[in-house]
Biopython code that builds the backbone (N, CA, C, O; Angstrom):
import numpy as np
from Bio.PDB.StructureBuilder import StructureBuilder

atoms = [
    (1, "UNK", "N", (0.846, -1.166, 0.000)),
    (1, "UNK", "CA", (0.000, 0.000, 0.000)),
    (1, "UNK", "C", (0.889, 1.226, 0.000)),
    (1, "UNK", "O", (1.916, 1.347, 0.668)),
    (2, "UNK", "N", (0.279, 2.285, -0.981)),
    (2, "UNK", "CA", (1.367, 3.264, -0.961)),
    (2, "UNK", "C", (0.990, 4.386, -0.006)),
    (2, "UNK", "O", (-0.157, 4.480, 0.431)),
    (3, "UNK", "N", (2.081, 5.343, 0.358)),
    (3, "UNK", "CA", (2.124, 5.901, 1.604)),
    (3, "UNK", "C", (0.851, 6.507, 1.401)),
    (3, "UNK", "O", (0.028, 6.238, 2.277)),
    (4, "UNK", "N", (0.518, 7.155, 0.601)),
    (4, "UNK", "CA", (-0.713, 8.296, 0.719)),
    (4, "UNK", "C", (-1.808, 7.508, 1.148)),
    (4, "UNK", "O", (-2.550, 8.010, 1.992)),
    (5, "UNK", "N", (-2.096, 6.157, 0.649)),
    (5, "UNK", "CA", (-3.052, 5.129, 1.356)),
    (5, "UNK", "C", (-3.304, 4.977, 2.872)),
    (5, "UNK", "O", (-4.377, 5.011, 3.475)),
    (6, "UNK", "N", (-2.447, 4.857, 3.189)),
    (6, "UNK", "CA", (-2.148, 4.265, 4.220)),
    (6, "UNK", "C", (-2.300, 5.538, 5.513)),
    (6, "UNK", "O", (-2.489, 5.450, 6.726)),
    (7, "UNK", "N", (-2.177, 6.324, 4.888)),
    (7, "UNK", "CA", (-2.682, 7.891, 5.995)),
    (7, "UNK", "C", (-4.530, 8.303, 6.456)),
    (7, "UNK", "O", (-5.044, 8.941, 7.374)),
    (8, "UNK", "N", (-5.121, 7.462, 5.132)),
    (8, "UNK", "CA", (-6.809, 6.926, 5.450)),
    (8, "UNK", "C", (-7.155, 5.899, 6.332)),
    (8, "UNK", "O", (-8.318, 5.525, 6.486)),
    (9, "UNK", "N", (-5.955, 5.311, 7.062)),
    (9, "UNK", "CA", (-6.670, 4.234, 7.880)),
    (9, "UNK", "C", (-5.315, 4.918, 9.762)),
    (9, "UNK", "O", (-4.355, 5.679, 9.883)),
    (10, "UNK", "N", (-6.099, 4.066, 10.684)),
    (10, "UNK", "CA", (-6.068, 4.528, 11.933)),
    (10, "UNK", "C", (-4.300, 3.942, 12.185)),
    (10, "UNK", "O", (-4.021, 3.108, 11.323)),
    (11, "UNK", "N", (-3.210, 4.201, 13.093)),
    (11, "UNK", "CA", (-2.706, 3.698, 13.227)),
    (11, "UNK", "C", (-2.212, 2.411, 13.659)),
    (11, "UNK", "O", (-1.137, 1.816, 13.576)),
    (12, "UNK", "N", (-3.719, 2.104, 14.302)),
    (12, "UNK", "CA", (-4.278, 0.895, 14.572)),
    (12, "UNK", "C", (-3.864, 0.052, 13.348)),
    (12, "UNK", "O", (-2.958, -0.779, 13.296)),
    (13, "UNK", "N", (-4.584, 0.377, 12.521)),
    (13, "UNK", "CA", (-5.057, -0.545, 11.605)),
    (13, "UNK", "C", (-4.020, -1.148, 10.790)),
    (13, "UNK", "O", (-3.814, -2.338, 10.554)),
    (14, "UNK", "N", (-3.087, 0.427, 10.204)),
    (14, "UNK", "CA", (-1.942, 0.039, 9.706)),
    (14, "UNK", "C", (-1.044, -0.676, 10.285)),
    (14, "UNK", "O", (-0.156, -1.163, 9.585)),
    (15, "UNK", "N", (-1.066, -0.935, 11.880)),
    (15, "UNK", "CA", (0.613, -1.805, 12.386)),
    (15, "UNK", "C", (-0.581, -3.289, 12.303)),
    (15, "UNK", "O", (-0.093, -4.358, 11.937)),
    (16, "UNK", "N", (-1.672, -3.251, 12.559)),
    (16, "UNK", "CA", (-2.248, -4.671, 12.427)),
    (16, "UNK", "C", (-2.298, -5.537, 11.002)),
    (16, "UNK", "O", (-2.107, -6.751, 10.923)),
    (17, "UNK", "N", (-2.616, -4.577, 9.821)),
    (17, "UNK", "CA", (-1.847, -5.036, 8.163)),
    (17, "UNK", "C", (-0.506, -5.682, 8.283)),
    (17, "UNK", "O", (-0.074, -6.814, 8.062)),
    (18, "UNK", "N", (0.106, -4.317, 8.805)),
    (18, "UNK", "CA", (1.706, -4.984, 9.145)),
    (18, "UNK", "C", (1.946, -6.294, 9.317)),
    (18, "UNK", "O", (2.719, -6.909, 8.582)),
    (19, "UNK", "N", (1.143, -6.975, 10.551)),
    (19, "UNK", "CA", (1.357, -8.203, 11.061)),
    (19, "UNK", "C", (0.369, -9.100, 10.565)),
    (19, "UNK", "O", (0.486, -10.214, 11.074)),
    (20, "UNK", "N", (-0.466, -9.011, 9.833)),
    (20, "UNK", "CA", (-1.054, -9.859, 9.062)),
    (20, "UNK", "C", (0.018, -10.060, 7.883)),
    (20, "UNK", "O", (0.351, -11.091, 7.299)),
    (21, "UNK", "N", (0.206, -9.480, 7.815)),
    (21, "UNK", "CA", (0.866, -9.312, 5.705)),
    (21, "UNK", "C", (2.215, -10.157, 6.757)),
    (21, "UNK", "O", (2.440, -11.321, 6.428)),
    (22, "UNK", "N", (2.801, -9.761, 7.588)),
    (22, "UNK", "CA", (4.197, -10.750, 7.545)),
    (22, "UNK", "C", (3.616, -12.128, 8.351)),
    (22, "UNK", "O", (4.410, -12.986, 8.737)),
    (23, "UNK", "N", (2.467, -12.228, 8.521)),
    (23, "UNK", "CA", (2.068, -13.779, 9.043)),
    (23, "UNK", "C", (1.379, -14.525, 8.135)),
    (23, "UNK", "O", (0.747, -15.551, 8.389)),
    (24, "UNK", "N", (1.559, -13.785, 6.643)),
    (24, "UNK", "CA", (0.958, -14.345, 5.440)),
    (24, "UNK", "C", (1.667, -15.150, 4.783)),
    (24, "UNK", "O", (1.439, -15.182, 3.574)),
    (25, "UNK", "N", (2.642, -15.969, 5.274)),
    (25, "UNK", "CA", (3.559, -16.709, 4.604)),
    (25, "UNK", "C", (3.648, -18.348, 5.340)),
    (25, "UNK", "O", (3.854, -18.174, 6.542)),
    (26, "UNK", "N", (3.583, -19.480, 5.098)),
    (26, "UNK", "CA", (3.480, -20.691, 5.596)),
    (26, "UNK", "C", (4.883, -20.820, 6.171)),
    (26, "UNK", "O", (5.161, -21.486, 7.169)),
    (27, "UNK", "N", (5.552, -20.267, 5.597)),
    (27, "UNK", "CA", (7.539, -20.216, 6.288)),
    (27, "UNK", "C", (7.190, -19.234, 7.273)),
    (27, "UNK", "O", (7.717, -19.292, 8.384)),
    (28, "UNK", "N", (6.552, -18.547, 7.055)),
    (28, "UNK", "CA", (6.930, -17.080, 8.725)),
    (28, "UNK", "C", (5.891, -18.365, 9.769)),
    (28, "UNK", "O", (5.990, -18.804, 10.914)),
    (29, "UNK", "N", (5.302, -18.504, 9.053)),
    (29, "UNK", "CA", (4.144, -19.356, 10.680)),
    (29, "UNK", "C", (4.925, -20.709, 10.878)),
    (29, "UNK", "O", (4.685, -21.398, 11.870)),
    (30, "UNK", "N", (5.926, -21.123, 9.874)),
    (30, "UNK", "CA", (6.700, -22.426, 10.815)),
    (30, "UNK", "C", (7.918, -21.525, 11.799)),
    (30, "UNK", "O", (8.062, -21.751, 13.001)),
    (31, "UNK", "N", (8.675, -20.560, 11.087)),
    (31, "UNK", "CA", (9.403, -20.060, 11.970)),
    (31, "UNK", "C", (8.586, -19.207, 14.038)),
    (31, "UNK", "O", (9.001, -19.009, 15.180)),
    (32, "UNK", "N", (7.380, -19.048, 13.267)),
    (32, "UNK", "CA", (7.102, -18.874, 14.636)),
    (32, "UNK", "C", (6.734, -20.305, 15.447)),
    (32, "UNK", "O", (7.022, -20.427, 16.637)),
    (33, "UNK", "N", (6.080, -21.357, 14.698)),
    (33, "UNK", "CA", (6.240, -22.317, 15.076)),
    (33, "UNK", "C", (7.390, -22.902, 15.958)),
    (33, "UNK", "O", (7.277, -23.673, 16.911)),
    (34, "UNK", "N", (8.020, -22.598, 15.659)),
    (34, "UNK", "CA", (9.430, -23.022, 15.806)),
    (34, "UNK", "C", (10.098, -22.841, 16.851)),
    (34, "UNK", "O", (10.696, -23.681, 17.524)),
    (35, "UNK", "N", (9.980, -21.467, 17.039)),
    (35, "UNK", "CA", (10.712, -20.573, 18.051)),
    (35, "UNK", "C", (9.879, -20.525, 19.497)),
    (35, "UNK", "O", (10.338, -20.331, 20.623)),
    (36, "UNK", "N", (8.071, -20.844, 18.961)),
    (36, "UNK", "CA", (7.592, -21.044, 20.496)),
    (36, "UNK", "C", (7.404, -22.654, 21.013)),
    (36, "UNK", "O", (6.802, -23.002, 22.028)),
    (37, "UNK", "N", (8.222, -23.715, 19.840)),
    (37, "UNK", "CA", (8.666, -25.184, 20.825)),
    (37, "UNK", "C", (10.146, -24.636, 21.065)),
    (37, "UNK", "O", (10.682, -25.293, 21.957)),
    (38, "UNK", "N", (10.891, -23.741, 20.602)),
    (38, "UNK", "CA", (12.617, -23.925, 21.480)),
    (38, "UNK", "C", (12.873, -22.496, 22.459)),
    (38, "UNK", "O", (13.920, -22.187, 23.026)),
    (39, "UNK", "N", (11.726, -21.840, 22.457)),
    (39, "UNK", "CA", (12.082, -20.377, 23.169)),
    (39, "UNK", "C", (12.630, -19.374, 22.338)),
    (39, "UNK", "O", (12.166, -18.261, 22.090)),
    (40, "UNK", "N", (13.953, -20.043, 21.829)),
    (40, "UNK", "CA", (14.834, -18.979, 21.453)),
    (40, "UNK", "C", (15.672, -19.800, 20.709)),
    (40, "UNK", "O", (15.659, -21.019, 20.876)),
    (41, "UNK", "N", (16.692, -19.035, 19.581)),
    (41, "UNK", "CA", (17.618, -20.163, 18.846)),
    (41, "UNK", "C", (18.349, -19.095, 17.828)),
    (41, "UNK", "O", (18.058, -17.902, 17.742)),
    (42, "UNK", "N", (18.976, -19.524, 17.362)),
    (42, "UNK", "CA", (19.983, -19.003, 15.959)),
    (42, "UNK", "C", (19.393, -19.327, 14.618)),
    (42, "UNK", "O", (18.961, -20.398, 14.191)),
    (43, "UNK", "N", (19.480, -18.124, 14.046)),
    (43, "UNK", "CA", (19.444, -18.891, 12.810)),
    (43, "UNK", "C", (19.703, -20.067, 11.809)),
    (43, "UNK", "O", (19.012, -20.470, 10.873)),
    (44, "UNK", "N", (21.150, -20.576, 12.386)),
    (44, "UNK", "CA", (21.168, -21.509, 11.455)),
    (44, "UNK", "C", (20.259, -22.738, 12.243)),
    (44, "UNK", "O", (20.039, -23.774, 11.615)),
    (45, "UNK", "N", (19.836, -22.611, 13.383)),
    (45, "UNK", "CA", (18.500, -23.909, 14.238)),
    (45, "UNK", "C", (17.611, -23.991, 13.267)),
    (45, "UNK", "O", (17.224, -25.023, 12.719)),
    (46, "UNK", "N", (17.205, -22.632, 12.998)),
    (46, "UNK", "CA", (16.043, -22.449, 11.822)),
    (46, "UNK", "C", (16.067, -22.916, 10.508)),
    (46, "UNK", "O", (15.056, -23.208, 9.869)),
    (47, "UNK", "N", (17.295, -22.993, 10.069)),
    (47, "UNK", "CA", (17.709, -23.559, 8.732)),
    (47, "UNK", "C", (17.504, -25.147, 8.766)),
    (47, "UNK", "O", (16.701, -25.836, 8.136)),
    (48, "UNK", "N", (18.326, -25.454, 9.548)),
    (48, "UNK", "CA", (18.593, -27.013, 9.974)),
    (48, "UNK", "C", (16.844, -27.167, 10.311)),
    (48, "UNK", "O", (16.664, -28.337, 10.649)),
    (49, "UNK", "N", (15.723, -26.513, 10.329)),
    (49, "UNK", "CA", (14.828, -27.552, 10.802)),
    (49, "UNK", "C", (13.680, -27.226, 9.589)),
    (49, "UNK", "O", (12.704, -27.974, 9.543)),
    (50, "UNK", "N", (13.773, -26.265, 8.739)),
    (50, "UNK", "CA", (12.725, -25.799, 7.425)),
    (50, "UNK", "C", (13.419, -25.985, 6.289)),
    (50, "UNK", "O", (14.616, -25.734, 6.151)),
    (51, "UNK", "N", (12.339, -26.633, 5.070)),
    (51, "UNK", "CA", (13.267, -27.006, 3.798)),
    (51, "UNK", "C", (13.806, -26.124, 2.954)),
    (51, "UNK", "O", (14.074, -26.406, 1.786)),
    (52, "UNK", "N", (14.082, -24.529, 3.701)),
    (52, "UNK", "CA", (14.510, -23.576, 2.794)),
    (52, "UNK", "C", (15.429, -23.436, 3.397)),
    (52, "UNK", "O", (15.787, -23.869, 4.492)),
    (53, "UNK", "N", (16.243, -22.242, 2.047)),
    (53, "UNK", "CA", (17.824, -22.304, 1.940)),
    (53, "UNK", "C", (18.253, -21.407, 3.137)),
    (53, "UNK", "O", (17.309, -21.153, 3.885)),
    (54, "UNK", "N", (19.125, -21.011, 3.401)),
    (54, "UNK", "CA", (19.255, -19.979, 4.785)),
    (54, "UNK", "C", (19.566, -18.090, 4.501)),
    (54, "UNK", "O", (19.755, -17.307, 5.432)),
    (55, "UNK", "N", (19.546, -17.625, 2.766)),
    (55, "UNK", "CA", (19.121, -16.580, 2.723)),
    (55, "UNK", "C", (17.730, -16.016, 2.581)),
    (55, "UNK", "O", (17.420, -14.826, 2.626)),
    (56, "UNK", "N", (16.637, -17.459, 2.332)),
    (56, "UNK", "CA", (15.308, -17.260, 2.410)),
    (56, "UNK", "C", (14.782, -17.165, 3.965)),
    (56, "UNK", "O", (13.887, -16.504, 4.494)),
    (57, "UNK", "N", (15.584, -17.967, 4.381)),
    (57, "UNK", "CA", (15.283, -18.325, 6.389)),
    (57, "UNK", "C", (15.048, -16.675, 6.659)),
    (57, "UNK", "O", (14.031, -16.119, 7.073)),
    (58, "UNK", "N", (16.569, -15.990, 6.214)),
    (58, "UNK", "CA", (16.847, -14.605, 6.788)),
    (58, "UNK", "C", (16.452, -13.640, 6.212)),
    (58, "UNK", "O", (16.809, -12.522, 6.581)),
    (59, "UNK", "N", (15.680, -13.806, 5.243)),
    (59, "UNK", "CA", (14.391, -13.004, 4.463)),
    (59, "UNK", "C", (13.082, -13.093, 5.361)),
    (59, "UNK", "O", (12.424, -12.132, 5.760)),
    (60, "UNK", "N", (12.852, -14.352, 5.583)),
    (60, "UNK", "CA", (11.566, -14.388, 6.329)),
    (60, "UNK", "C", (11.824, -14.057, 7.541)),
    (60, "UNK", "O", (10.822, -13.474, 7.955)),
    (61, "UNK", "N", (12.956, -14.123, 8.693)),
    (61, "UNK", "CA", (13.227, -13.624, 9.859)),
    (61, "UNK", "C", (13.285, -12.113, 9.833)),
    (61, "UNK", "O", (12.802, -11.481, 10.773)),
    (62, "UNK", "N", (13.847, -11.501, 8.812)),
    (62, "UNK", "CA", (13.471, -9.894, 8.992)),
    (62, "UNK", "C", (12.020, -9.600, 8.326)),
    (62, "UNK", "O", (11.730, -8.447, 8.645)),
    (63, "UNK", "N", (11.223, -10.037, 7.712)),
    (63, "UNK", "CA", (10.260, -9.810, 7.989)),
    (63, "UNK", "C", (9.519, -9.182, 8.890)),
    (63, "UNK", "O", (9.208, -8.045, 9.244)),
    (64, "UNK", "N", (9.267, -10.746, 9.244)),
    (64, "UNK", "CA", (9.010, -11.226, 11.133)),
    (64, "UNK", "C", (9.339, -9.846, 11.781)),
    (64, "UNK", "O", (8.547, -8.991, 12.175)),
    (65, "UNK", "N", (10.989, -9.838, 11.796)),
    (65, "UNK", "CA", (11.033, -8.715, 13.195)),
    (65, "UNK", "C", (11.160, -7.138, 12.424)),
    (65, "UNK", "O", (11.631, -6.183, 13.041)),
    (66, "UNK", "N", (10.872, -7.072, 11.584)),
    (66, "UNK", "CA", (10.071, -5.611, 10.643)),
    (66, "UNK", "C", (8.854, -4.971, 11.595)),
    (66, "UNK", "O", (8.557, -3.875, 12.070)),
    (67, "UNK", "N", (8.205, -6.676, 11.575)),
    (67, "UNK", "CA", (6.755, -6.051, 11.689)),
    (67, "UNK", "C", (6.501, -6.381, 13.052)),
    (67, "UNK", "O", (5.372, -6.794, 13.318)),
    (68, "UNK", "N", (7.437, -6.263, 14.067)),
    (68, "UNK", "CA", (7.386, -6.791, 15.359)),
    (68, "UNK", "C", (7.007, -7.862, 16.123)),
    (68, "UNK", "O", (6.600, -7.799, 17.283)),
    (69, "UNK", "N", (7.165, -8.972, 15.373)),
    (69, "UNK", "CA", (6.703, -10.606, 15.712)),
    (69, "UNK", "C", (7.826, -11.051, 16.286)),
    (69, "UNK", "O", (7.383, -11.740, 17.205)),
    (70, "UNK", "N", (8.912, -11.100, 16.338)),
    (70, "UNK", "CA", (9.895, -11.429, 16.369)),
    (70, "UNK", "C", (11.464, -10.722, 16.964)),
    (70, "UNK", "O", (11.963, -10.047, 16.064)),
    (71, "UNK", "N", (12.170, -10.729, 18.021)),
    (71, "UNK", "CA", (12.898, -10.037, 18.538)),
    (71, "UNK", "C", (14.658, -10.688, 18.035)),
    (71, "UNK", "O", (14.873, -11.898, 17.959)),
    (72, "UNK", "N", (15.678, -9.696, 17.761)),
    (72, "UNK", "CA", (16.819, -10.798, 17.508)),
    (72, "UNK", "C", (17.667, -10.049, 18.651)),
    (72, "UNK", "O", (17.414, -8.904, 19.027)),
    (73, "UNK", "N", (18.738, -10.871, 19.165)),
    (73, "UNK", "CA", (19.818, -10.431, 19.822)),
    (73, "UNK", "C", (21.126, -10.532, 19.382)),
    (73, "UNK", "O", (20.914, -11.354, 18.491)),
    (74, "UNK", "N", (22.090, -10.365, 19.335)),
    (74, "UNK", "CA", (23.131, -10.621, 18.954)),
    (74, "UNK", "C", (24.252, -11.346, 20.157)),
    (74, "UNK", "O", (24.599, -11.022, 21.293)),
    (75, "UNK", "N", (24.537, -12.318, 19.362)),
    (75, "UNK", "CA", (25.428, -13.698, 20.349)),
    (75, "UNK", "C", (26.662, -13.545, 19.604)),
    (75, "UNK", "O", (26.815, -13.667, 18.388)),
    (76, "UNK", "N", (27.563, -13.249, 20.531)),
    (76, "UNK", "CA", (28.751, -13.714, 19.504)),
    (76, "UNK", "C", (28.703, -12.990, 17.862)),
    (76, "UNK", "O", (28.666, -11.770, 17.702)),
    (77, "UNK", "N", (28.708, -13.693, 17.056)),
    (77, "UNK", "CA", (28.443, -13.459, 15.363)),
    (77, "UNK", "C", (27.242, -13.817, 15.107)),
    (77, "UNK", "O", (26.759, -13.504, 14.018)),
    (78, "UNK", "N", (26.499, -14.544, 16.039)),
    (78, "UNK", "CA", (25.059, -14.904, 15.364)),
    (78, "UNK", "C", (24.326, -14.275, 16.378)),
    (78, "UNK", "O", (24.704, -13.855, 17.472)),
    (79, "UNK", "N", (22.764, -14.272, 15.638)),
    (79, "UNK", "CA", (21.916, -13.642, 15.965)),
    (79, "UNK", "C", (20.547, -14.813, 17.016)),
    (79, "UNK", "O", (20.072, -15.799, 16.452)),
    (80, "UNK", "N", (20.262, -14.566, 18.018)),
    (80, "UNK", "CA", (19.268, -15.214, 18.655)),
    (80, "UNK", "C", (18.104, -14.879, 18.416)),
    (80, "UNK", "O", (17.791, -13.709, 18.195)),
    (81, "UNK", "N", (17.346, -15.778, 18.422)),
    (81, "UNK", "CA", (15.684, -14.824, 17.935)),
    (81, "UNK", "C", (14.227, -15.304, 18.542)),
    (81, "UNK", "O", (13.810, -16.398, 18.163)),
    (82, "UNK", "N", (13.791, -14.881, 19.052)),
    (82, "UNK", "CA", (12.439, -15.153, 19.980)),
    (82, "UNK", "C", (11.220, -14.458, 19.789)),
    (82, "UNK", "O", (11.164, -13.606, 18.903)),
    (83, "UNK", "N", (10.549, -14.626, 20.275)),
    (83, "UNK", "CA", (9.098, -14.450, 19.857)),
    (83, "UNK", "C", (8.889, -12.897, 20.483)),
    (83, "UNK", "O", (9.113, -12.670, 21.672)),
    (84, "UNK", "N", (8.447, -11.884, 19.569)),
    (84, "UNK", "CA", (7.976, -10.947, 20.719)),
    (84, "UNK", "C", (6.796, -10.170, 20.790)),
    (84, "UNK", "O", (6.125, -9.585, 19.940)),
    (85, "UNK", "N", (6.694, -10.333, 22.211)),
    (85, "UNK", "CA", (5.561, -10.407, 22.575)),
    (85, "UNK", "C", (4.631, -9.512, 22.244)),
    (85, "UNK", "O", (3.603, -9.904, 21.693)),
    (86, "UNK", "N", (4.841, -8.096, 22.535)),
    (86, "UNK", "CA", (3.952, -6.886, 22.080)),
    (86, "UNK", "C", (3.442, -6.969, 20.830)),
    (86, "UNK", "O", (2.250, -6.662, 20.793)),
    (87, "UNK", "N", (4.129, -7.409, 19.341)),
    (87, "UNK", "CA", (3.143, -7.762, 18.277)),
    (87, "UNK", "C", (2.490, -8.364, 18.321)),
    (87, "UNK", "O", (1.660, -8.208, 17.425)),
    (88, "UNK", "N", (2.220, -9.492, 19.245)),
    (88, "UNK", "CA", (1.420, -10.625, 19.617)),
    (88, "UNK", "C", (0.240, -10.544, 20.091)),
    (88, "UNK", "O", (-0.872, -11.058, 19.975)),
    (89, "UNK", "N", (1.090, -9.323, 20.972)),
    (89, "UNK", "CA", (-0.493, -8.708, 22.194)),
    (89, "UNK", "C", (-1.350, -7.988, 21.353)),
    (89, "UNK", "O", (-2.495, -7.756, 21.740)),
    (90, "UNK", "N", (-0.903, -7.541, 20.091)),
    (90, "UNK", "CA", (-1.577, -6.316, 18.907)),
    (90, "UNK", "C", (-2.786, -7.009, 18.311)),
    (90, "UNK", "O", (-3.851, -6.406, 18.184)),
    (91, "UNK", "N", (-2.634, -8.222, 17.959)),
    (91, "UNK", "CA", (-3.678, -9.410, 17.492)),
    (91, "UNK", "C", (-4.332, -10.196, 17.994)),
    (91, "UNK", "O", (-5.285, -10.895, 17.647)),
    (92, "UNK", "N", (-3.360, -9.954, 19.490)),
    (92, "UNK", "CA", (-4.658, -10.802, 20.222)),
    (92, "UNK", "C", (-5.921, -9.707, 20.556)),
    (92, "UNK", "O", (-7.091, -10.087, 20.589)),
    (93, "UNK", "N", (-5.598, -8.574, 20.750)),
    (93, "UNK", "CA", (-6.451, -7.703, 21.094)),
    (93, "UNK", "C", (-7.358, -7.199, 19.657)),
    (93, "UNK", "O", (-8.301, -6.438, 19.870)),
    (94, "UNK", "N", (-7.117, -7.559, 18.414)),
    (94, "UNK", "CA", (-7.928, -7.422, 17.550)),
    (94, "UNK", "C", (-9.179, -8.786, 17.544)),
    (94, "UNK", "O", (-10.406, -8.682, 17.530)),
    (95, "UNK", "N", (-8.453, -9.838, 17.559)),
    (95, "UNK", "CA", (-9.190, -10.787, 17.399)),
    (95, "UNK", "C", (-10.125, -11.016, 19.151)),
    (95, "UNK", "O", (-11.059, -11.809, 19.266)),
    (96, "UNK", "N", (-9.713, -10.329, 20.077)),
    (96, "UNK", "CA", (-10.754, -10.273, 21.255)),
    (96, "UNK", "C", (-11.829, -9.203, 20.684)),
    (96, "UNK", "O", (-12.990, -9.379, 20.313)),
    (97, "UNK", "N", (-11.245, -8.343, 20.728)),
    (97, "UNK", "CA", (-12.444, -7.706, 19.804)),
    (97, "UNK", "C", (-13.655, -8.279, 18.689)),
    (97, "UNK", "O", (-14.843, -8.295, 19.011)),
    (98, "UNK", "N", (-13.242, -8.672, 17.544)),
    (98, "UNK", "CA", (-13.764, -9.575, 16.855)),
    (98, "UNK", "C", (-14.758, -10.529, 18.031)),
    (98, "UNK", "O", (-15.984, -10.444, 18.101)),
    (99, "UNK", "N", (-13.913, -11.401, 18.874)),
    (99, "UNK", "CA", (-14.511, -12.459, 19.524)),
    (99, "UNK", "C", (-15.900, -11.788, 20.331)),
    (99, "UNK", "O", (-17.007, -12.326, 20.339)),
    (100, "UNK", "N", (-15.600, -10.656, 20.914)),
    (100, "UNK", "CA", (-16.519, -10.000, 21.596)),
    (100, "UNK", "C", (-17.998, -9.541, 21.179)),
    (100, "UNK", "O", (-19.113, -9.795, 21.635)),
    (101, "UNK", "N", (-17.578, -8.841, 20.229)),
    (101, "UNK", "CA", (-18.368, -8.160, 19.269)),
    (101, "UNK", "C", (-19.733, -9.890, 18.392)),
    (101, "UNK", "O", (-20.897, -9.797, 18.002)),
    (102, "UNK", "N", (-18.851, -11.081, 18.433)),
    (102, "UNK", "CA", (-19.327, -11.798, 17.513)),
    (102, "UNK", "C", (-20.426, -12.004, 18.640)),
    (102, "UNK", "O", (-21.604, -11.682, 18.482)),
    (103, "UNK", "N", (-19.885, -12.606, 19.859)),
    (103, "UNK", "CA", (-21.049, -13.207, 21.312)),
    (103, "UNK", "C", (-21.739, -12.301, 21.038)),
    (103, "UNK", "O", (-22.685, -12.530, 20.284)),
    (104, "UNK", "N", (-21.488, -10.688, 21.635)),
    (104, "UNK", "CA", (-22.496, -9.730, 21.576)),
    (104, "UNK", "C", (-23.788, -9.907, 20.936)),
    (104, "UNK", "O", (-24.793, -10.146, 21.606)),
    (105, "UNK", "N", (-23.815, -9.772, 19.315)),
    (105, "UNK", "CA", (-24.276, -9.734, 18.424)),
    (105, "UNK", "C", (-24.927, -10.995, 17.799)),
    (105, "UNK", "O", (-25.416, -10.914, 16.672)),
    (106, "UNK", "N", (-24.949, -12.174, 18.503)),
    (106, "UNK", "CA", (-24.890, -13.776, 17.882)),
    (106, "UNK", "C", (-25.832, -13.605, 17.282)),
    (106, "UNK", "O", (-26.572, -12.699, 17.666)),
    (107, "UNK", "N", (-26.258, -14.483, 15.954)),
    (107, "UNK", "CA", (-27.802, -14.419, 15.197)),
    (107, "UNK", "C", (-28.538, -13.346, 14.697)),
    (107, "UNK", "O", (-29.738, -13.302, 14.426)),
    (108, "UNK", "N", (-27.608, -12.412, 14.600)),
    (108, "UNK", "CA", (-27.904, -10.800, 14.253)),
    (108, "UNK", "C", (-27.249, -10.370, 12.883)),
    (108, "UNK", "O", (-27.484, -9.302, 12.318)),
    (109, "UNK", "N", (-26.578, -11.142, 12.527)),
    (109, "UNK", "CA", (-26.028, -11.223, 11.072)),
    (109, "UNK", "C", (-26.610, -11.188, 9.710)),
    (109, "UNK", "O", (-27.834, -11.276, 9.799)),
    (110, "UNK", "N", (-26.308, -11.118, 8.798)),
    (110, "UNK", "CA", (-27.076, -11.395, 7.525)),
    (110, "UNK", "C", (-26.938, -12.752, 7.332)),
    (110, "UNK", "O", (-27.461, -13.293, 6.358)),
]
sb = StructureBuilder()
sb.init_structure("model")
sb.init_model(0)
sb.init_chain("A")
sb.init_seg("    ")
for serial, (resi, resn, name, xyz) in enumerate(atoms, 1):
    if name == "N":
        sb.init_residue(resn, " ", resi, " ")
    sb.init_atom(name, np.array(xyz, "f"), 0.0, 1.0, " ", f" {name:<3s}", serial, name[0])
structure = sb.get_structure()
């Protein structure tokens, strides 16, 4: 979406696109997969356990932590990477919403 777009919707809305659009990929949802069975890990953990190459791994890991899903640290020469939390909390609080709104309203639909 180009910038001038993107100034019609709430700031809300735009960091929640954000994290939809980088959880739109079957590789970003194994890497989160991933990272919430080991906690935390290196990139090359991530390589060694998905059938892609390891400059696609580190395509889809900056993604991820673009759009705040994902936190890295730096170890040594490699990078550690874990789940983080505040993008997390961004969607759960959309989809409580959603959830809320649906009870509210049950059988009131078209």
């Amino acid at each position: 979406m180009g910038a001038s777009k993107t100034d019609s919707f709430t700031e809300k809305q735009n960091e929640l696109a954000i994290l939809a659009k980088a959880l739109g990929h079957p590789a970003r949802i194994a890497i989160i997969d991933f990272l919430l069975k080991v906690d935390s890990c290196m990139c090359g953990d991530i390589v060694n356990e998905l059938p892609l190459a390891q400059p696609t791994i580190s395509q889809h890991l900056k993604e991820l932590k673009n759009a705040g899903l994902i936190k890295g640290n730096f170890e040594g020469a490699s990078i550690c990477y874990c789940i983080d939390e505040l993008g997390f909390e961004k969607i759960k609080g959309l989809f409580q919403e959603v959830t809320q709104h649906l009870e509210k309203n049950k059988n009131q639909c078209c």
